[in-house]
Each structure stands twice: as C-alpha cells, then as structure tokens.
PDB file of N, CA, C and O in Angstrom:
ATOM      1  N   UNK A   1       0.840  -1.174   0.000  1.00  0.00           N
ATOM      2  CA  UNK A   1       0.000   0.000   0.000  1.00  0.00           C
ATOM      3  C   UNK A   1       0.898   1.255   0.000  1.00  0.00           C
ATOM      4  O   UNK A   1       1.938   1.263   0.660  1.00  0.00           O
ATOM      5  N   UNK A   2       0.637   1.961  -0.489  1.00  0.00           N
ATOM      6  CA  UNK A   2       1.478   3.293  -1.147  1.00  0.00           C
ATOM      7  C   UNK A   2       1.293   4.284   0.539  1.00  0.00           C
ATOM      8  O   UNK A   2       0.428   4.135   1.402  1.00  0.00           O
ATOM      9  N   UNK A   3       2.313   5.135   0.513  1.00  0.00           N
ATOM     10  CA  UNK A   3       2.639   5.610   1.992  1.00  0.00           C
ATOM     11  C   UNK A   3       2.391   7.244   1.566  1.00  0.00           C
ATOM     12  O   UNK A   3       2.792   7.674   0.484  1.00  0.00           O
ATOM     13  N   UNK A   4       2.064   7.633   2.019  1.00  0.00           N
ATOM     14  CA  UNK A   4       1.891   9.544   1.517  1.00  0.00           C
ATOM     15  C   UNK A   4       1.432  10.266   2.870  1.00  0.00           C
ATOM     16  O   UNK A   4       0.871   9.904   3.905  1.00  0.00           O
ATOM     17  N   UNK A   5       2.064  11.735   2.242  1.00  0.00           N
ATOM     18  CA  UNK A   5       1.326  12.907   3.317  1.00  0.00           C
ATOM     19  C   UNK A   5       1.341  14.091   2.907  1.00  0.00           C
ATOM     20  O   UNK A   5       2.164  14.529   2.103  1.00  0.00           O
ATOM     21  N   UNK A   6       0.553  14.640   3.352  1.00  0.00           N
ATOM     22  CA  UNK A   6       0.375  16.122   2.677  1.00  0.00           C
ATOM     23  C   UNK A   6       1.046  17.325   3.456  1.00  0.00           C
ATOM     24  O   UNK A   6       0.829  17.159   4.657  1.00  0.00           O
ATOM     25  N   UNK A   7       1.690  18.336   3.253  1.00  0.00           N
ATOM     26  CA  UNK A   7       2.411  19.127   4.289  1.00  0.00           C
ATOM     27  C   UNK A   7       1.418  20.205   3.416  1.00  0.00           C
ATOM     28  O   UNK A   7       1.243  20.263   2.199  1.00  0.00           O
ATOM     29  N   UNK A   8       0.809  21.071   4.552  1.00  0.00           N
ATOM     30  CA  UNK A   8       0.141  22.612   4.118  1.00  0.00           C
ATOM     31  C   UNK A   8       0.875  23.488   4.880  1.00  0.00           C
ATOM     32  O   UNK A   8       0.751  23.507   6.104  1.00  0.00           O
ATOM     33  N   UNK A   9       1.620  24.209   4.294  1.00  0.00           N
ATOM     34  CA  UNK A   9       2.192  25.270   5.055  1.00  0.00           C
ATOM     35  C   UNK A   9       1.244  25.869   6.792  1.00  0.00           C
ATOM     36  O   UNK A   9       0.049  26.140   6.913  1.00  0.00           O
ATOM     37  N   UNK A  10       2.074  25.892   7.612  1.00  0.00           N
ATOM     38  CA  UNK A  10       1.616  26.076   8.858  1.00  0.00           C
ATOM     39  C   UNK A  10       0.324  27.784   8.962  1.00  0.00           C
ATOM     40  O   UNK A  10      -0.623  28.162   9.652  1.00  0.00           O
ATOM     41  N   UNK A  11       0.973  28.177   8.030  1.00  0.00           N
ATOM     42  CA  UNK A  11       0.553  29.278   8.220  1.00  0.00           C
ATOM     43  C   UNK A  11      -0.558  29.613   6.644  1.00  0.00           C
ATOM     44  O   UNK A  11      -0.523  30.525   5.818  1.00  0.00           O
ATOM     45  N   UNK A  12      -1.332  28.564   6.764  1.00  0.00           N
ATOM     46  CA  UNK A  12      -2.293  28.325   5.694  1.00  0.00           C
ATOM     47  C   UNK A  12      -3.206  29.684   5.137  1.00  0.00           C
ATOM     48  O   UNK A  12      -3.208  30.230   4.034  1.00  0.00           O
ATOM     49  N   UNK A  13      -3.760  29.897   6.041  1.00  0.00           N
ATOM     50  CA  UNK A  13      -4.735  30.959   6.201  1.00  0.00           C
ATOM     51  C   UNK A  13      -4.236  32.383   5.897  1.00  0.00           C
ATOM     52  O   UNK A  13      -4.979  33.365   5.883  1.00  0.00           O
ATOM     53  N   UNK A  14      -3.096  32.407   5.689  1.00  0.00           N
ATOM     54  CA  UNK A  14      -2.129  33.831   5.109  1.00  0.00           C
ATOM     55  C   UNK A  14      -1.968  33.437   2.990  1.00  0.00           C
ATOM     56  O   UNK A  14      -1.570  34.122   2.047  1.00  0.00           O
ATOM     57  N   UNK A  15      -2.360  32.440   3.074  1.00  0.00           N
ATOM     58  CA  UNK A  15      -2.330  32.310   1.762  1.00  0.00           C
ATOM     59  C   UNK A  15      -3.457  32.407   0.971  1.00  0.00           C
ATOM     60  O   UNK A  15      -3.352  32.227  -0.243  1.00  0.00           O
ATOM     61  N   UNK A  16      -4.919  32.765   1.672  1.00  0.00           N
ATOM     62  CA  UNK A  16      -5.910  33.274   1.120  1.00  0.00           C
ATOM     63  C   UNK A  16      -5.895  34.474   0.236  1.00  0.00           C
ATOM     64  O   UNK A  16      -6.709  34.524  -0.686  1.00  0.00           O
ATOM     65  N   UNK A  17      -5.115  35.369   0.412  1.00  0.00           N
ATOM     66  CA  UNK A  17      -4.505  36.785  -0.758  1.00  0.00           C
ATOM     67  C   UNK A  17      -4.518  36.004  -1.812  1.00  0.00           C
ATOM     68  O   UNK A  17      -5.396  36.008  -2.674  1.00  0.00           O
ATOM     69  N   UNK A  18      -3.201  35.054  -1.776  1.00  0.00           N
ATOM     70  CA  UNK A  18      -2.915  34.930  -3.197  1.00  0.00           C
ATOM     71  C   UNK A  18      -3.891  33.750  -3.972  1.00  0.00           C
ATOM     72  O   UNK A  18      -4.114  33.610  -5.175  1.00  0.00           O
ATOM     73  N   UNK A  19      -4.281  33.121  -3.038  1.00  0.00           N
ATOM     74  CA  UNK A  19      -5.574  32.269  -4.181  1.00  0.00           C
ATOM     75  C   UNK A  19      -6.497  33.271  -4.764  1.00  0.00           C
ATOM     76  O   UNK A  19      -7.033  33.200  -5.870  1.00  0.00           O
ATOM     77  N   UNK A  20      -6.608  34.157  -3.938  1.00  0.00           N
ATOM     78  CA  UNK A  20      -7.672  35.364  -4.809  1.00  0.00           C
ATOM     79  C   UNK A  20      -7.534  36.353  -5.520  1.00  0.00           C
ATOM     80  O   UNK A  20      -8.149  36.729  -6.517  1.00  0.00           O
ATOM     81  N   UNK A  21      -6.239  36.994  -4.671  1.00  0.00           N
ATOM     82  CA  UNK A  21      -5.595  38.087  -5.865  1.00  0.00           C
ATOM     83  C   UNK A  21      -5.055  37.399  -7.418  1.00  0.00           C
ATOM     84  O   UNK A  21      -5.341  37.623  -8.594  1.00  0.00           O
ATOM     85  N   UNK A  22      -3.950  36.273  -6.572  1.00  0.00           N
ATOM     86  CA  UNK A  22      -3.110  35.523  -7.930  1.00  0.00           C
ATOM     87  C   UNK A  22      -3.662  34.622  -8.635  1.00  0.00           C
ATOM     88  O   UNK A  22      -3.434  34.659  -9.845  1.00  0.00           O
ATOM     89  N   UNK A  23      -4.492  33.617  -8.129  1.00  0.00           N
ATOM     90  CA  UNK A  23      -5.165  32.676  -9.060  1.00  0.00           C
ATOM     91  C   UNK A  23      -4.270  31.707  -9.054  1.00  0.00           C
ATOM     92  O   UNK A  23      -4.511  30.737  -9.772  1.00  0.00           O
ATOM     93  N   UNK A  24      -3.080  31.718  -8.290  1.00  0.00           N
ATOM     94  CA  UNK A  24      -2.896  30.323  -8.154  1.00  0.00           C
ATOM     95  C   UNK A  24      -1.978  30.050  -6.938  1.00  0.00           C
ATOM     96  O   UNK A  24      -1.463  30.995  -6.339  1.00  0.00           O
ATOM     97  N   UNK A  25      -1.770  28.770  -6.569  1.00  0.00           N
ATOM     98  CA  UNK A  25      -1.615  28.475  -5.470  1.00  0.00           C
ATOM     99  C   UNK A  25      -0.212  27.290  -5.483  1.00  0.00           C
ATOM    100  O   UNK A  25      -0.154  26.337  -6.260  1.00  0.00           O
ATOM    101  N   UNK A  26       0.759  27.599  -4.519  1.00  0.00           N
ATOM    102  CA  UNK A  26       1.940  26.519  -4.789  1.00  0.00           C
ATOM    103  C   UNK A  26       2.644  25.888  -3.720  1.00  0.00           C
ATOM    104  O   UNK A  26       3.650  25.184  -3.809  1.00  0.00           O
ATOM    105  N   UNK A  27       1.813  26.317  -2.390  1.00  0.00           N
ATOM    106  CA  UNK A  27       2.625  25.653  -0.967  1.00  0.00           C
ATOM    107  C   UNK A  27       1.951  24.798  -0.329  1.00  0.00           C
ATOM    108  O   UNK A  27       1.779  24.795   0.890  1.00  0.00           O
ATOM    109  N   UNK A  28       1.362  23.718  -1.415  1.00  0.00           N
ATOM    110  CA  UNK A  28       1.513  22.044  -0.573  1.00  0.00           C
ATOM    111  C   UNK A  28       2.552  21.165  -1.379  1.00  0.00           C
ATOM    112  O   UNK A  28       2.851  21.175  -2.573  1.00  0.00           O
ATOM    113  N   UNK A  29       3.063  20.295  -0.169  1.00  0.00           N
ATOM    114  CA  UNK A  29       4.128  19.702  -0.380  1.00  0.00           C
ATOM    115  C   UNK A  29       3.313  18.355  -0.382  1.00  0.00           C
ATOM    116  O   UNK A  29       2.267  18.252   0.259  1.00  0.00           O
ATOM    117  N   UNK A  30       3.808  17.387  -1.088  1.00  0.00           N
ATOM    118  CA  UNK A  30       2.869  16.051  -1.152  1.00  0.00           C
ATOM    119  C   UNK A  30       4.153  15.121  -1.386  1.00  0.00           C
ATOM    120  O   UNK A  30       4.978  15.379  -2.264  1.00  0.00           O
ATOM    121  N   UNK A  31       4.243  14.147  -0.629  1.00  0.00           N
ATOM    122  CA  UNK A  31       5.540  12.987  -0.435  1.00  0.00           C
ATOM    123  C   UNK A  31       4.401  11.683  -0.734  1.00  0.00           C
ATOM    124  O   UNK A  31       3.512  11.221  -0.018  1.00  0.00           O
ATOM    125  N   UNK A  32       4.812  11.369  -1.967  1.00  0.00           N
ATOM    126  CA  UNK A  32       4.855   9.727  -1.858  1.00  0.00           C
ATOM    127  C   UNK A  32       5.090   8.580  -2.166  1.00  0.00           C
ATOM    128  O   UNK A  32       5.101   8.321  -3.370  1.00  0.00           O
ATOM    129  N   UNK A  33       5.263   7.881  -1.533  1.00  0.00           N
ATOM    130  CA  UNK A  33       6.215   6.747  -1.354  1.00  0.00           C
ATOM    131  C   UNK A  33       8.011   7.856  -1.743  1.00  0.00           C
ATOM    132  O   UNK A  33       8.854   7.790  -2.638  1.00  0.00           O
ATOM    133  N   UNK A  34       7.854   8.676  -0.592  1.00  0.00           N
ATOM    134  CA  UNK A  34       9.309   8.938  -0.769  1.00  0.00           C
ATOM    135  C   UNK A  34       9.842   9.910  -1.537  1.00  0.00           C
ATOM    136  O   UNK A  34      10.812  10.584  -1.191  1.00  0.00           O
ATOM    137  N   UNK A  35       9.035  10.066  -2.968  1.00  0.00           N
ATOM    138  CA  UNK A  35       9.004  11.520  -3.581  1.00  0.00           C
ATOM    139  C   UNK A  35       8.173  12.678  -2.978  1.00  0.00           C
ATOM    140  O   UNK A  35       7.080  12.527  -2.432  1.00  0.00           O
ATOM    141  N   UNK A  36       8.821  13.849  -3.141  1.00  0.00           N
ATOM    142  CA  UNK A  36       8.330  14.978  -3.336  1.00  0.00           C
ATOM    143  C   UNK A  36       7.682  15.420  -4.371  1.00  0.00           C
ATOM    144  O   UNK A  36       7.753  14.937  -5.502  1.00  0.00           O
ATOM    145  N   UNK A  37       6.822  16.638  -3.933  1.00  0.00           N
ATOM    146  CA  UNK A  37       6.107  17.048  -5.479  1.00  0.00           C
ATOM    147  C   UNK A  37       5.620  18.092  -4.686  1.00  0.00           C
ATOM    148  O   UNK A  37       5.526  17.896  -3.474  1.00  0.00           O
ATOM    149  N   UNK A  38       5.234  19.372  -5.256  1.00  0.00           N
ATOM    150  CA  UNK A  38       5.012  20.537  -5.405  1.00  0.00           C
ATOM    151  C   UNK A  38       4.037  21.278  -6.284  1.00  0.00           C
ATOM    152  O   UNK A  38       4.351  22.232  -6.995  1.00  0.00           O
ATOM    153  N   UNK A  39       2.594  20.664  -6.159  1.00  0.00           N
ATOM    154  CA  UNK A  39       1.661  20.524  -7.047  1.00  0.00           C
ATOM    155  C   UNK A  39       1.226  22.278  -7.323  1.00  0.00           C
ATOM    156  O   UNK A  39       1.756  22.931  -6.423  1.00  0.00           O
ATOM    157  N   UNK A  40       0.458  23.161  -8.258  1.00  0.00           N
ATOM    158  CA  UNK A  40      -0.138  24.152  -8.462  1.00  0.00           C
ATOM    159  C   UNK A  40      -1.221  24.501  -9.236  1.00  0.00           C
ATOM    160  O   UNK A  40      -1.585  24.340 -10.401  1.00  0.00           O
ATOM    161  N   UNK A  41      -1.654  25.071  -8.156  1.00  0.00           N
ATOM    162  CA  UNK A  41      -3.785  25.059  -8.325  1.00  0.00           C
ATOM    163  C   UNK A  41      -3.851  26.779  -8.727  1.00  0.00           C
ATOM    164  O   UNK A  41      -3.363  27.850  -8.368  1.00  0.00           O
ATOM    165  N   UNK A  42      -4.978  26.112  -9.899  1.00  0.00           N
ATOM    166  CA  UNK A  42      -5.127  27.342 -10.653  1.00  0.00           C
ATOM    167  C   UNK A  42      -6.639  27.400 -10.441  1.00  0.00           C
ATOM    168  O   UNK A  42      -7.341  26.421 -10.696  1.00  0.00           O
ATOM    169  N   UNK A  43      -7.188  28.657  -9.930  1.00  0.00           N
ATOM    170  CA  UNK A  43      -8.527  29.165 -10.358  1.00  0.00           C
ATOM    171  C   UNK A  43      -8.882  29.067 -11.841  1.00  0.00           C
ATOM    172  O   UNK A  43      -8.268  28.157 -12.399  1.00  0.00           O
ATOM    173  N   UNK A  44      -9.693  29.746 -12.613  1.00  0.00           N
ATOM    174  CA  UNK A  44     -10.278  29.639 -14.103  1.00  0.00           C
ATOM    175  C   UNK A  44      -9.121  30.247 -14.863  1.00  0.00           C
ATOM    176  O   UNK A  44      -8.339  29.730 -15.661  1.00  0.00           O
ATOM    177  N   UNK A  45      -9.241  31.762 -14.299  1.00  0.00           N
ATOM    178  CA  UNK A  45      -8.871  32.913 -14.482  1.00  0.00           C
ATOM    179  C   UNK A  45      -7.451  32.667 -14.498  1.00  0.00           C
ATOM    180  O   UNK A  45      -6.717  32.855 -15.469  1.00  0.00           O
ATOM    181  N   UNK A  46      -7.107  32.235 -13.364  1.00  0.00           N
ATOM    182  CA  UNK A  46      -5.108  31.747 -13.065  1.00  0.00           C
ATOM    183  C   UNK A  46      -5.046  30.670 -14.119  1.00  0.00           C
ATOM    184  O   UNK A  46      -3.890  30.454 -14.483  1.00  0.00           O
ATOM    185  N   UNK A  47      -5.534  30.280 -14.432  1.00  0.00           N
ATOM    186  CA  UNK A  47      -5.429  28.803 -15.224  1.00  0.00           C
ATOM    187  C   UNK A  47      -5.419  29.290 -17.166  1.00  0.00           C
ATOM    188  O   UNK A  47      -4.636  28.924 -18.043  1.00  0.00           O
ATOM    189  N   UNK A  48      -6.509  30.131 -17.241  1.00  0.00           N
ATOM    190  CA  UNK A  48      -6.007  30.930 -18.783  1.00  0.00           C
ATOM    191  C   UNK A  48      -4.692  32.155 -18.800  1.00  0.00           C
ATOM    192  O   UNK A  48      -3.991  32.507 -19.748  1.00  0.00           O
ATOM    193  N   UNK A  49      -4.687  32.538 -17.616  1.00  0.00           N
ATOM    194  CA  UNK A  49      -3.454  33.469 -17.956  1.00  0.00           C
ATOM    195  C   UNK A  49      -2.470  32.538 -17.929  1.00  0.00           C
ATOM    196  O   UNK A  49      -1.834  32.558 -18.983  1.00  0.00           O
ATOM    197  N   UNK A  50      -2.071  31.697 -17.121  1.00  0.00           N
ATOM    198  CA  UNK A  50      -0.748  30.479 -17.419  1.00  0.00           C
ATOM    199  C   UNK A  50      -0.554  30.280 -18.951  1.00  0.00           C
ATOM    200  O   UNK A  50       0.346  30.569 -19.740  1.00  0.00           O
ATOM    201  N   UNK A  51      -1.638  29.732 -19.039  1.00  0.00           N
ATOM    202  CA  UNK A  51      -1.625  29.030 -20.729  1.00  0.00           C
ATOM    203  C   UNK A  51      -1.708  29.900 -21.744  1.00  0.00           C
ATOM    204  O   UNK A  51      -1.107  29.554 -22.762  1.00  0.00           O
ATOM    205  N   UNK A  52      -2.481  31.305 -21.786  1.00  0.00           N
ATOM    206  CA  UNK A  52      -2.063  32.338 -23.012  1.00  0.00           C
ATOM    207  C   UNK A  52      -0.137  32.656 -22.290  1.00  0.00           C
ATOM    208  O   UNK A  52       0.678  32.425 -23.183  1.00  0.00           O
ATOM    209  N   UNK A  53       0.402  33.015 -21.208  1.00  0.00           N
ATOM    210  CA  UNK A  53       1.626  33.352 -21.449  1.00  0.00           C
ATOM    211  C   UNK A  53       2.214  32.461 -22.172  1.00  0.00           C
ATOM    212  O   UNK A  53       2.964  32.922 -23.032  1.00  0.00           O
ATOM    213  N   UNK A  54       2.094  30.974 -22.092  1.00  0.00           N
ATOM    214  CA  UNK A  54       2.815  29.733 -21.953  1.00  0.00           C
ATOM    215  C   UNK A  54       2.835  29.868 -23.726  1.00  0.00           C
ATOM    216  O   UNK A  54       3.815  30.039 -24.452  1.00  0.00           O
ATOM    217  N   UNK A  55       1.741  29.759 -24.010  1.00  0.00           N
ATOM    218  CA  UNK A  55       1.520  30.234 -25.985  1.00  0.00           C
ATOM    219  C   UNK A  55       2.372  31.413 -26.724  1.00  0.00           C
ATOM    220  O   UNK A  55       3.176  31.473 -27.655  1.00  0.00           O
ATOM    221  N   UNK A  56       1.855  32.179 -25.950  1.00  0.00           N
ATOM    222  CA  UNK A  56       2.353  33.691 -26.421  1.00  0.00           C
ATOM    223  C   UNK A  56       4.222  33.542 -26.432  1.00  0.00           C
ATOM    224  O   UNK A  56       4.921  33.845 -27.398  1.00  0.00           O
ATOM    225  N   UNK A  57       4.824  32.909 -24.870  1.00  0.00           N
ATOM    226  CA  UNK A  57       6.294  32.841 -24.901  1.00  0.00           C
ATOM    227  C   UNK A  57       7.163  31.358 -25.722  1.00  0.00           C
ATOM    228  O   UNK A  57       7.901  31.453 -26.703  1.00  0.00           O
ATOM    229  N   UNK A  58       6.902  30.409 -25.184  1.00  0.00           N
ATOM    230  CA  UNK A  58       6.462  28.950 -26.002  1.00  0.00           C
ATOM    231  C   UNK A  58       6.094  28.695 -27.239  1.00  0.00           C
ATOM    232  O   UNK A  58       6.822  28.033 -27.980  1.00  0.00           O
ATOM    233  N   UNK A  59       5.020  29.139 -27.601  1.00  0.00           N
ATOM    234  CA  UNK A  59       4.563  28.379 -28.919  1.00  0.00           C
ATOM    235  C   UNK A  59       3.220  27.544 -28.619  1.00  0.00           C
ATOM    236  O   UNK A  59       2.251  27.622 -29.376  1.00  0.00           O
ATOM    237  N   UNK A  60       3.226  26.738 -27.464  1.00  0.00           N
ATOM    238  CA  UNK A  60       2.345  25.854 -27.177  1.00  0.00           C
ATOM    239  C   UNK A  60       2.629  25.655 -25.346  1.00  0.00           C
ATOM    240  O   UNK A  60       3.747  25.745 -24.838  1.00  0.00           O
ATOM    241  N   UNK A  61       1.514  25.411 -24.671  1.00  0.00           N
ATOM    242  CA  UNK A  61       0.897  25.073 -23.796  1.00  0.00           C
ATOM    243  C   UNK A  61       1.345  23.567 -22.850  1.00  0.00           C
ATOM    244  O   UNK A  61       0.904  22.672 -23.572  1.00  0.00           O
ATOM    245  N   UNK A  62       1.706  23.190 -22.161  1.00  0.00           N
ATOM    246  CA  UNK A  62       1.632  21.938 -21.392  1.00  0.00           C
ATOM    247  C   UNK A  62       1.579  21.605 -20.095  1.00  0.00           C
ATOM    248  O   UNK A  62       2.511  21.441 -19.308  1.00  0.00           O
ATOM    249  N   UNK A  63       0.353  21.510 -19.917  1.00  0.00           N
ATOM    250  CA  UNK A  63      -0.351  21.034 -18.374  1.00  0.00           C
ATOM    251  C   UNK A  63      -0.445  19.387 -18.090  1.00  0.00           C
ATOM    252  O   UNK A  63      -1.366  18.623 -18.380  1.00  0.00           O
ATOM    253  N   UNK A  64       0.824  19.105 -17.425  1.00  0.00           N
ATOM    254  CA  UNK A  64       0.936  17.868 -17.010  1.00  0.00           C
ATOM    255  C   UNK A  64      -0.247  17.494 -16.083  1.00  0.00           C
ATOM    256  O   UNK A  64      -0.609  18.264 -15.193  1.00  0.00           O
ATOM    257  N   UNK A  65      -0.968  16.052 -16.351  1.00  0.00           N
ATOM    258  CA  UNK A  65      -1.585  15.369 -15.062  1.00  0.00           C
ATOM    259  C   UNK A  65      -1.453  14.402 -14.337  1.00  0.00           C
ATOM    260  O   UNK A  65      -2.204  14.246 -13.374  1.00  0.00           O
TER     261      UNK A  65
END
C-alpha cells in the first residue's frame, strides 16, 4: 500500500490573498512513497493566464496530469 502525506504550510490561512488576488496556489508539499512534489492550483482565471503566457512565450501550452 502506497505511503503519503500532505504538508500545508503552517501558516495556511495567510495564503488566502494569493488564491484570490493571484489565481494560483503553490505551498503544498505532497511525499509519496518517498518523492516529493510541489503541485499548483489554478482558479479559471489563473489557469487561462498560465496558458495564453505559456503560448504567447512557447509556442504551445503543457499542463501535465
């Protein structure tokens, strides 16, 4: 059975600004089985501005899942 945990920054509730101002979000830490990962949550809004910069500088777009 696969082993995991989630780390949310202690001070969670200070990061409400930027889910709302910024549209996106990047301080949970997720271990499992031993890796790290550093996942990032996009509102609608955070989620099309990523992907027009990503086009506009890039060429093309890529949202790993």
């Amino acid at each position: 059975m696969p082993s995991y945990s989630l780390k949310w920054p202690s001070d969670f509730e200070d990061y409400v600004w930027e889910l709302e101002s910024k549209g996106w979000f990047t301080g949970l830490e997720i271990t499992l089985d031993g890796k790290k990962s550093t996942p990032v949550f996009y509102d609608e809004a955070g989620l099309r501005l990523e992907i027009a910069h990503d086009i506009s500088s890039l060429g093309c777009s890529v949202i790993p899942v």
